[in-house]
NULO-457020 format. One record per atom (N, C-alpha, C): residue in three letters; y, z, x. Coordinates in steps of 0.05 Angstrom, whole numbers, padded with zeros to 5 digits, always signed. Each point is the difference from the previous one (the first is absolute). Layout:
! NULO-457020
ALAYZX
...
***
This chain:
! NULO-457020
UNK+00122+00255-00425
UNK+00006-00018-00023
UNK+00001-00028+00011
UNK-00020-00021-00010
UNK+00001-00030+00003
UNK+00032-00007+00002
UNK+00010-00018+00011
UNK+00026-00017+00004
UNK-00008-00025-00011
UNK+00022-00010-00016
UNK-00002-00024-00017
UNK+00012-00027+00022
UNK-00018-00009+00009
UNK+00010-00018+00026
UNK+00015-00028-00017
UNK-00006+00001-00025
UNK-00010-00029-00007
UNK+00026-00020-00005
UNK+00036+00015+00000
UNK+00016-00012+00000
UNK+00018-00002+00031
UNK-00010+00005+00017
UNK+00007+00011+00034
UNK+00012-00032+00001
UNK+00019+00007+00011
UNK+00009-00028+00025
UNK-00006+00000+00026
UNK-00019-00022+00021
UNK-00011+00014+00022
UNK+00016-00023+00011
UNK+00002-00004+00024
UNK+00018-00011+00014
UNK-00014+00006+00034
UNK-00024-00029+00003
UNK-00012-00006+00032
UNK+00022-00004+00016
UNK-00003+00008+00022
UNK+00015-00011+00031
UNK-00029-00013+00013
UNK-00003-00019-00002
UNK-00032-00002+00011
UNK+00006-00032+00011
UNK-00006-00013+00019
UNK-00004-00029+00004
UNK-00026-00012-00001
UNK-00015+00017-00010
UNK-00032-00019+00006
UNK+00001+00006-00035
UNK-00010-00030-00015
UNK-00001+00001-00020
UNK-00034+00000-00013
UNK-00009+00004+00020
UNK-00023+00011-00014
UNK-00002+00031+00000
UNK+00007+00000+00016
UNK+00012+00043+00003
UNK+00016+00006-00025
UNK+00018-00022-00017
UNK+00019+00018-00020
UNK-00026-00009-00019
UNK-00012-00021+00002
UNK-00021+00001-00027
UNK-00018+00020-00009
UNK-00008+00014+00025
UNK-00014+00015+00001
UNK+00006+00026-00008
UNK+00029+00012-00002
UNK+00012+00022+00001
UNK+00009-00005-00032
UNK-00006-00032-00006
UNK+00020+00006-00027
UNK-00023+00003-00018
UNK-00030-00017+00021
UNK-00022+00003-00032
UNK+00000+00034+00001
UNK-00008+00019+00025
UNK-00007+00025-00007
UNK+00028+00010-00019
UNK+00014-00005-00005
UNK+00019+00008-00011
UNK+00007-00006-00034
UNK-00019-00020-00001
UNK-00001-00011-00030
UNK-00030+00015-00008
UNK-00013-00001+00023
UNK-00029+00016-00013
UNK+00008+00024-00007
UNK+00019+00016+00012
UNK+00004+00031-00007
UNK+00020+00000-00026
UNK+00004-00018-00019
UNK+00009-00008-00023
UNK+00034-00009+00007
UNK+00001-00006+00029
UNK+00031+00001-00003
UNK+00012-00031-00008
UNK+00011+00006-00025
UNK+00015-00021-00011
UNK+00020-00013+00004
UNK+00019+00017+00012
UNK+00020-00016+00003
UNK+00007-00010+00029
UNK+00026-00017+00010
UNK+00003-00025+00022
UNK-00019+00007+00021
UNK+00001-00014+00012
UNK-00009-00001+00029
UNK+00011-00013+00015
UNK+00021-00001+00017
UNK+00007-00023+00021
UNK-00003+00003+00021
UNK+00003-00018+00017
UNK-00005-00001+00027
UNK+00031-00012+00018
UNK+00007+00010+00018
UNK+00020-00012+00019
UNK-00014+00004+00035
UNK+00010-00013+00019
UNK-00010-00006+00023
UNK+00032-00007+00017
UNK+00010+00021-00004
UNK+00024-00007+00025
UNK+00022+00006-00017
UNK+00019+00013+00015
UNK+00025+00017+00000
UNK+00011-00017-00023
UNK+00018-00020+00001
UNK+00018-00014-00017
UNK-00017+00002-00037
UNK-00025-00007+00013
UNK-00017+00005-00034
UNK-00001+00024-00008
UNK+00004+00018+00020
UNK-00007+00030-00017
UNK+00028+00007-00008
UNK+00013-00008+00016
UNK+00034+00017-00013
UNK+00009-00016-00026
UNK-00016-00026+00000
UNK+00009-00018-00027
UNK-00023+00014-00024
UNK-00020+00013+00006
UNK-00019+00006-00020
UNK+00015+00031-00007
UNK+00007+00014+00022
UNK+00016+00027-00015
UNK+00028+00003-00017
UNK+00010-00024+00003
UNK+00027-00006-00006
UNK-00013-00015-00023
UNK-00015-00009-00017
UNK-00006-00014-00020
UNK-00014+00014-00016
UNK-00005+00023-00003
UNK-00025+00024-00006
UNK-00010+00016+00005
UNK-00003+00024-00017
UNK-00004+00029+00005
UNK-00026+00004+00008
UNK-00009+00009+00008
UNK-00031+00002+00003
UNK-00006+00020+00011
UNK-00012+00010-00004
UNK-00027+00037-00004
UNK-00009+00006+00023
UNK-00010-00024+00014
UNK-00012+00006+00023
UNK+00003-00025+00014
UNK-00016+00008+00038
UNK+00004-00022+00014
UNK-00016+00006+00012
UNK-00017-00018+00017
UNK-00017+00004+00016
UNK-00009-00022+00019
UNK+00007+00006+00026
UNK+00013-00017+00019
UNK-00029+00009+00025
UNK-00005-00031+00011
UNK-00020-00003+00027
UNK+00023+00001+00022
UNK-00015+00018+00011
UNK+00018+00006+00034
UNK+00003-00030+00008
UNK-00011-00016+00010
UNK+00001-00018+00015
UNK+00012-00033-00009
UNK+00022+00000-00013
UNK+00008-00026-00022
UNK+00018-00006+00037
UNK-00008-00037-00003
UNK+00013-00011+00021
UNK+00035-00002-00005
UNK+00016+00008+00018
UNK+00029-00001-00006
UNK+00006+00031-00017
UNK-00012+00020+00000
UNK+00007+00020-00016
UNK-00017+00027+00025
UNK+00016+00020+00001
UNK-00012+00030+00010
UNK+00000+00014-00025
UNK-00023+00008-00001
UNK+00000+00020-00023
UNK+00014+00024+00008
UNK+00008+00008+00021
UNK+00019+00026+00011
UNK+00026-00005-00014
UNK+00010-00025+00009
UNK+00024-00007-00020
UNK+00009-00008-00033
UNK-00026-00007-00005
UNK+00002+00007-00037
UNK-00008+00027-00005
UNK-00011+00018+00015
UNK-00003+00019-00012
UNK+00025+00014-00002
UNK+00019+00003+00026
UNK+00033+00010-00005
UNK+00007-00014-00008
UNK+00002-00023-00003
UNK+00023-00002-00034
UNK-00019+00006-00018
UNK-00029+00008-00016
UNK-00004+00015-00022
UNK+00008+00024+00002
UNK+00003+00018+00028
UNK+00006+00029-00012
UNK+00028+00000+00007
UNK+00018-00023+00006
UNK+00030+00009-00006
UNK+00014-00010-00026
UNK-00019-00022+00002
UNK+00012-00012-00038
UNK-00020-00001-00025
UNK-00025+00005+00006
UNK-00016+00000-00024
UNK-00017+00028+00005
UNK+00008+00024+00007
UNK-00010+00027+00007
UNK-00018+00005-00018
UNK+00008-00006-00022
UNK-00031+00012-00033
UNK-00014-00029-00008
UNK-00003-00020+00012
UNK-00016-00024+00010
UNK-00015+00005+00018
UNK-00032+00006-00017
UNK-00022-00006+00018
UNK-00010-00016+00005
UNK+00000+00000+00038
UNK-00001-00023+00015
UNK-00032+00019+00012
UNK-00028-00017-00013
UNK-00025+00011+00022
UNK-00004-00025+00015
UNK-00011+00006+00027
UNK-00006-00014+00017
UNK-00033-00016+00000
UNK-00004-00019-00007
UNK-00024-00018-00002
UNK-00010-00011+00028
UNK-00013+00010+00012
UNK+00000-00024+00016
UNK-00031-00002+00021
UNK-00011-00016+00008
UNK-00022-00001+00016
UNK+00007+00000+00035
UNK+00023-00006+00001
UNK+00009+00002+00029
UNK+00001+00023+00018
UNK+00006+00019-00020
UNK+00015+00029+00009
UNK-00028+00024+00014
UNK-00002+00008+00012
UNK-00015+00024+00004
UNK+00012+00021-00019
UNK-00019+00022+00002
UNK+00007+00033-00019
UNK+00026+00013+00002
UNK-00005+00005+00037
UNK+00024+00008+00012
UNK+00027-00006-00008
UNK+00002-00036+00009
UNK+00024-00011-00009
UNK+00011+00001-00027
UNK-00025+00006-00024
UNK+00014-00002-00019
UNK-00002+00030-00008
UNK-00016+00019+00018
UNK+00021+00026-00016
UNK+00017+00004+00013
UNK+00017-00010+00020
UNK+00024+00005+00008
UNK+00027-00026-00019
UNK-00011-00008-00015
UNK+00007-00014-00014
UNK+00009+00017-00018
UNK-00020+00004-00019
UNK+00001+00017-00025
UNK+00020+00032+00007
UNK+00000-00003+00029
UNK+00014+00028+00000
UNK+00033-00004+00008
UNK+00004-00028+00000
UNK+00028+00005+00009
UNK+00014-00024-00030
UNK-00023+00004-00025
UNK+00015-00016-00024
UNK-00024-00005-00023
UNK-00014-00027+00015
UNK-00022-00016-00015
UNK-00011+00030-00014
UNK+00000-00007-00034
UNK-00011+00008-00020
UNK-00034+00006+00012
UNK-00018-00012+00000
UNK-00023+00002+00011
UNK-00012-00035+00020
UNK-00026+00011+00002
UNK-00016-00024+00016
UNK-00020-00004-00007
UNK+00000-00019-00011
UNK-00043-00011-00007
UNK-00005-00031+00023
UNK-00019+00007+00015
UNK-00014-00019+00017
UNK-00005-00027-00022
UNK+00004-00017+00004
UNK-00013-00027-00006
UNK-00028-00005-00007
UNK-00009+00022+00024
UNK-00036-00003-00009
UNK-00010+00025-00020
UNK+00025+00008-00006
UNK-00014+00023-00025
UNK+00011+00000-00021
UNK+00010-00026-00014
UNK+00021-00002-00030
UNK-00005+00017-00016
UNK-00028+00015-00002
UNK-00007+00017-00019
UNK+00028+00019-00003
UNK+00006+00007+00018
UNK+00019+00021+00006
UNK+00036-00001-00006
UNK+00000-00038-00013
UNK+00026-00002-00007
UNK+00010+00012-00026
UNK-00016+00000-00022
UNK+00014+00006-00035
UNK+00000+00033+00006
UNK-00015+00009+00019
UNK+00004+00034+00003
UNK+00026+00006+00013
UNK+00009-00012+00019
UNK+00023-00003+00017
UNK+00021-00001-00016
UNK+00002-00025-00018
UNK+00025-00008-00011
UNK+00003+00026-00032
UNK-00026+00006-00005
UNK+00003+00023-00018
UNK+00009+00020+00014
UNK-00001+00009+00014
UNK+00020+00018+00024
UNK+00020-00002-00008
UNK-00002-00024+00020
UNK+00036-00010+00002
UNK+00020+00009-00026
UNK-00014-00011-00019
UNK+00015-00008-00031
UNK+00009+00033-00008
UNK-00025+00017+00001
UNK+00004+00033-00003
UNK+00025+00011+00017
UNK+00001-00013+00030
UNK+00016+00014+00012
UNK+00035-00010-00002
UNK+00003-00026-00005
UNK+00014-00006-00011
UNK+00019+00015-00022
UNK-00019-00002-00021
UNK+00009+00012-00017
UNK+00012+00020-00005
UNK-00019+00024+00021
UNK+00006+00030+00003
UNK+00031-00004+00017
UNK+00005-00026+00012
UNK+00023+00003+00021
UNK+00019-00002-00031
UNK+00004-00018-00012
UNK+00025-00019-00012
UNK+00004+00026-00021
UNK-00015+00027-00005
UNK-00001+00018-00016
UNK+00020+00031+00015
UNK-00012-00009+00019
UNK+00019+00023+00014
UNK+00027-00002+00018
UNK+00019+00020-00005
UNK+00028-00019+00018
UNK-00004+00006+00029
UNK-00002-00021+00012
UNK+00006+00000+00031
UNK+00015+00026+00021
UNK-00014+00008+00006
UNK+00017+00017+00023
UNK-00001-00002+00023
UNK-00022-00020+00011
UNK-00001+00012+00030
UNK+00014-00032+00002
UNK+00001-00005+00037
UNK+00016-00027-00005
UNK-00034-00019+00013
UNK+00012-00024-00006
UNK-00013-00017-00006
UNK-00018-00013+00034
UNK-00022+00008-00007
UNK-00020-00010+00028
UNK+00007-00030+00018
UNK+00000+00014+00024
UNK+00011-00033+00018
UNK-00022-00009+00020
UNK-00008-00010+00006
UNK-00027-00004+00014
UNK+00020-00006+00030
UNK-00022+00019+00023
UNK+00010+00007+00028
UNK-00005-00020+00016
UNK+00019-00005+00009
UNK-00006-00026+00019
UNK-00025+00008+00019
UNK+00003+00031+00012
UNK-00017+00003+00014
UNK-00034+00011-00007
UNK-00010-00005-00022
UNK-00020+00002-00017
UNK-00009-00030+00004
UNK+00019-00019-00010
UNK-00006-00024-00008
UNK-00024-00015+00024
UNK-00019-00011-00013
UNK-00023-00021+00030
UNK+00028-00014-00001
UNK-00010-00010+00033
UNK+00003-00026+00010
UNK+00003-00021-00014
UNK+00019-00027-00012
UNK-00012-00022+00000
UNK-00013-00009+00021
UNK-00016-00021-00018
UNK-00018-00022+00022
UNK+00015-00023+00000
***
């Protein structure tokens, strides 16, 4: 069954602003109507979540002054049914399926946008199926010893 994208709140972690243009046109081409913003560093994103609810998020590994290891644990200790997918051109496969396995909702490469409105229709499905059923198991913590290296 199609997913009605077209009132979504998306919410970039991205610092190259031709990178959020780009993520926001494929995102208006797949009919999605509603916001789009962009933040680039810690203080802007905690002021963009604290000001508005939003559907989804989708964050580049590599924002200067930010680890995406550490926004991802605070999404799964305070925004757990907030999908957070990983965007990014920096990342290898590896790194980001060890990503996706210790939180991040999914991963679309930078050089394959085709693959974002399929993602976040995911996302939105799996969501949903979460906020429908009551919680039992406890809540996923990402392993320090999983985690890459910073650089």
């Amino acid at each position: 069954m199609p997913m009605d994208l077209a009132s979504l709140n998306v919410l970039c972690i991205e610092d190259t602003v031709a990178d959020f243009l780009l993520i926001e046109r494929m995102l208006k081409l797949a009919g999605l109507l509603g916001s789009c913003e962009r933040v680039d560093g810690s203080e802007a994103l905690r002021a963009a979540l604290a000001e508005k609810r939003w559907d989804v998020v989708l964050s580049d590994y590599a924002v200067p002054g930010m680890y995406f290891t550490d926004t991802l644990r605070r999404f799964i200790h305070h925004y757990p049914n907030l999908p957070l997918i990983l965007v990014s051109g920096t990342i290898g496969e590896v790194k980001a399926s060890v990503m996706v396995e210790v939180g991040a909702w999914d991963f679309v490469p930078k050089s394959n946008l085709e693959r974002l409105v399929p993602a976040i229709q995911r996302a939105m499905q799996r969501a949903a199926a979460q906020s429908t059923r009551p919680s039992s198991a406890p809540e996923p913590t990402v392993n320090p010893a999983r985690e890459p290296r910073r650089n």
